[in-house]
C-alpha positions in Angstrom: -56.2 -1.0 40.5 -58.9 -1.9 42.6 -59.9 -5.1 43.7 -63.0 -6.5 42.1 -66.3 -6.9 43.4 -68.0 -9.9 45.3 -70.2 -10.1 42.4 -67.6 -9.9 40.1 -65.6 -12.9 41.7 -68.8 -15.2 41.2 -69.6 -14.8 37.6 -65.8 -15.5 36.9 -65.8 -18.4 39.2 -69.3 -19.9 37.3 -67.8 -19.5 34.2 -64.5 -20.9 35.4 -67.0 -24.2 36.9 -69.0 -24.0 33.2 -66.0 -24.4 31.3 -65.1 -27.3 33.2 -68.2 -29.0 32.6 -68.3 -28.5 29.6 -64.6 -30.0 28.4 -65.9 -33.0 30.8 -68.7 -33.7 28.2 -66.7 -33.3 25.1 -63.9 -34.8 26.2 -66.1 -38.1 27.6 -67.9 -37.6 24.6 -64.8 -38.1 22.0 -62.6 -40.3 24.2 -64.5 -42.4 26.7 -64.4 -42.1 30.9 -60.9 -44.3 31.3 -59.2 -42.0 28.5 -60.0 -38.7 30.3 -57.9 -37.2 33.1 -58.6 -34.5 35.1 -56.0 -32.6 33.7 -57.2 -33.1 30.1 -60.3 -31.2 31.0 -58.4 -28.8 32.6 -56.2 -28.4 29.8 -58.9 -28.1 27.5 -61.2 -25.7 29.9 -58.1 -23.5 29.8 -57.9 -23.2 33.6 -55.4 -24.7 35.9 -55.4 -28.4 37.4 -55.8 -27.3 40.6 -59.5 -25.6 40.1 -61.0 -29.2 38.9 -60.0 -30.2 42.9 -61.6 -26.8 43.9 -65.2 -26.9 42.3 -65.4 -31.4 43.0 -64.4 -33.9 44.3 -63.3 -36.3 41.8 -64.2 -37.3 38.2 -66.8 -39.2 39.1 -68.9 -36.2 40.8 -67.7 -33.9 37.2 -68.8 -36.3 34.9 -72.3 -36.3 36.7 -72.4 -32.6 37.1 -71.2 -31.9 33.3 -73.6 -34.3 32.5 -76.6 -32.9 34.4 -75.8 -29.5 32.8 -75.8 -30.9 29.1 -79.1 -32.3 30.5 -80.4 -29.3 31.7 -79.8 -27.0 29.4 -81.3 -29.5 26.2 -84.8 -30.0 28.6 -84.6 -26.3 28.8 -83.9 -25.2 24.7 -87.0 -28.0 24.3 -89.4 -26.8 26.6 -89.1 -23.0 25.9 -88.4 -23.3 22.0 -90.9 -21.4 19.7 -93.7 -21.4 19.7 -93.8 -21.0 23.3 -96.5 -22.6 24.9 -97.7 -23.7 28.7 -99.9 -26.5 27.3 -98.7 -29.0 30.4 -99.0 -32.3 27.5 -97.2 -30.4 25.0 -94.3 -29.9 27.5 -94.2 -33.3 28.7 -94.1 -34.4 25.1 -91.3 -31.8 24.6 -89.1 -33.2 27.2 -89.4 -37.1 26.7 -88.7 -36.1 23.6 -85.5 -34.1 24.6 -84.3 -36.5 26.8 -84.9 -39.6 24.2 -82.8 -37.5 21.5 -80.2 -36.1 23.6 -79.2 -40.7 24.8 -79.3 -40.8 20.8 -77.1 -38.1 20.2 -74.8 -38.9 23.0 -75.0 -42.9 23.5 -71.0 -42.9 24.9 -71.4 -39.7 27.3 -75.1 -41.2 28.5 -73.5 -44.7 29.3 -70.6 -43.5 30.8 -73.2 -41.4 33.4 -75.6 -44.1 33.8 -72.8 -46.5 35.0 -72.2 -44.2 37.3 -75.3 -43.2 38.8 -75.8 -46.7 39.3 -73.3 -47.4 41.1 -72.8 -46.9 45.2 -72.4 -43.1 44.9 -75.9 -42.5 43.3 -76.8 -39.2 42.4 -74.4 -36.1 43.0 -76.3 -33.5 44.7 -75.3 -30.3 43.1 -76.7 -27.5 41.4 -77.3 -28.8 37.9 -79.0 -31.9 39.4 -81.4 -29.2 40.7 -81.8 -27.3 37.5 -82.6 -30.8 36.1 -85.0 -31.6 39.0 -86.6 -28.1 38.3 -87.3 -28.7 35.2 -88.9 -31.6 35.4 -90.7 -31.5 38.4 -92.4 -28.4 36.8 -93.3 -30.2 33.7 -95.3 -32.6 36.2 -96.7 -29.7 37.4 -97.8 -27.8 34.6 -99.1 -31.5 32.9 -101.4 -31.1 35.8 -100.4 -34.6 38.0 -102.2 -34.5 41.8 -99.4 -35.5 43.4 -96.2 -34.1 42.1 -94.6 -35.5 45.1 -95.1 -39.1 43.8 -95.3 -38.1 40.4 -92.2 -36.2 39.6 -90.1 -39.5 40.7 -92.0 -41.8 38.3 -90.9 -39.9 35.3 -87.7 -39.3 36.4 -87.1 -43.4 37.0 -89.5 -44.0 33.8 -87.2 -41.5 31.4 -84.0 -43.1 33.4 -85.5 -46.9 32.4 -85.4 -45.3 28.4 -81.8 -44.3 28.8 -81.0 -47.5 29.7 -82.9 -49.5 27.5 -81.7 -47.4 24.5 -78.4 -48.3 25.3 -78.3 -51.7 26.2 -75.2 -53.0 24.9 -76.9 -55.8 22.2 -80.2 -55.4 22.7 -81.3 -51.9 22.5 -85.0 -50.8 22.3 -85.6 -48.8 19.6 -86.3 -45.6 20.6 -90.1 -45.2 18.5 -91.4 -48.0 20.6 -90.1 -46.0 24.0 -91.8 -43.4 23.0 -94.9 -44.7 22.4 -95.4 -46.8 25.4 -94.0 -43.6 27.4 -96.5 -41.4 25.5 -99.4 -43.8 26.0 -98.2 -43.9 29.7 -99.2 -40.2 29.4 -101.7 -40.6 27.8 -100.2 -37.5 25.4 -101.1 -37.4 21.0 -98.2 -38.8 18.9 -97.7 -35.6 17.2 -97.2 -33.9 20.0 -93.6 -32.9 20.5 -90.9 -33.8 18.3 -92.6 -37.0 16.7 -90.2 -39.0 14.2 -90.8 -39.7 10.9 -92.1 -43.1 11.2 -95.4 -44.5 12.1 -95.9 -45.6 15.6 -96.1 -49.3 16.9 -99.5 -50.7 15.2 -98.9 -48.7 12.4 -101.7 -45.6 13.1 -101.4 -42.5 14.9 -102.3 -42.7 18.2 -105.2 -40.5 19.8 -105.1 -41.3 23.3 -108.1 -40.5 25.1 -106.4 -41.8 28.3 -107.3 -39.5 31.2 -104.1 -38.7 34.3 -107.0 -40.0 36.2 -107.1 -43.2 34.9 -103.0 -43.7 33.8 -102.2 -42.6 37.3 -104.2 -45.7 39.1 
């Protein structure tokens, strides 16, 4: 038999590192951070203990990558879902919108990650942190923001200040009003996106006419 290809090896080691990251979510998901041992999401992944200490360095650093991936992937399925379109306020609608849904959808899983991002470690730097950067760094882009340097950071803190407020153990915000103020930050149409059922704050539909020249001052 003979040995397999270079490129062979990768693509079993990615899915190997995928499968890993994703037990990590549904495990944090269903059971909480404490409850969840590396060899629980090794046991579910179906791969031995050993490759968790292979691919990071601790929990920690998979919880944030797993995370980043579930992240990634839902801004992704949002900004290319049909129709398709390159309309940059659409997209930016899109992924506010996919970012707001996916804290609702996962309120345990998103806690667990903010707590960790906030404290001394930070952000992991690793691939799916990237992917997620991409992402939105291009939706910056494509809104059409002069400074994408400046820019890209201020939506990433503003969706980041959501998350957290959504979850704020006893006082959530609820997540219409985030929206709006984020949308009027944007100066983007309320029925652009995924807009909820309900009205917006004040009751009416908002038209922005709100320039990037003059929300970006």
């Amino acid at each position: 038999m003979s040995p397999r290809s270079a490129s062979v090896n990768e693509e079993l080691r990615r899915r190997s590192r995928e499968r890993l990251l994703q037990a990590t979510v549904e495990l944090v998901g269903e059971r909480g951070y404490e409850a969840t041992t590396l060899a629980d999401i090794a046991d579910r992944a179906g791969s031995a203990r050993g490759l968790v200490s292979y691919y990071f360095p601790g929990k920690r650093q998979l919880l944030q990558s797993a995370v980043h991936r579930l992240m990634h992937l839902t801004l992704e399925a949002a900004l290319e879902r049909e129709p398709r379109t390159d309309d940059g306020r659409e997209r930016l609608a899109r992924a506010i919108d996919a970012i707001l849904g996916l804290t609702v959808d996962h309120p345990l899983l998103m806690r667990t990650h903010m707590s960790g991002v906030l404290q001394a470690e930070g952000f992991v730097q690793c691939p799916e942190q990237q992917r997620l950067a991409f992402l939105l760094r291009d939706t910056m882009e494509r809104y059409g923001s002069p400074d994408v340097d400046a820019d890209y950071p201020l939506l990433r803190a503003l969706l980041m200040g959501a998350v957290f407020a959504l979850l704020l153990p006893g006082a959530p915000m609820p997540r219409v009003r985030l929206r709006a103020e984020l949308f009027q930050r944007y100066g983007l149409d309320w029925e652009l996106g995924v807009p909820p059922d309900s009205e917006p704050p004040g009751g009416t539909r908002q038209e922005s006419r709100v320039q990037w020249s003059k929300s970006s001052k």
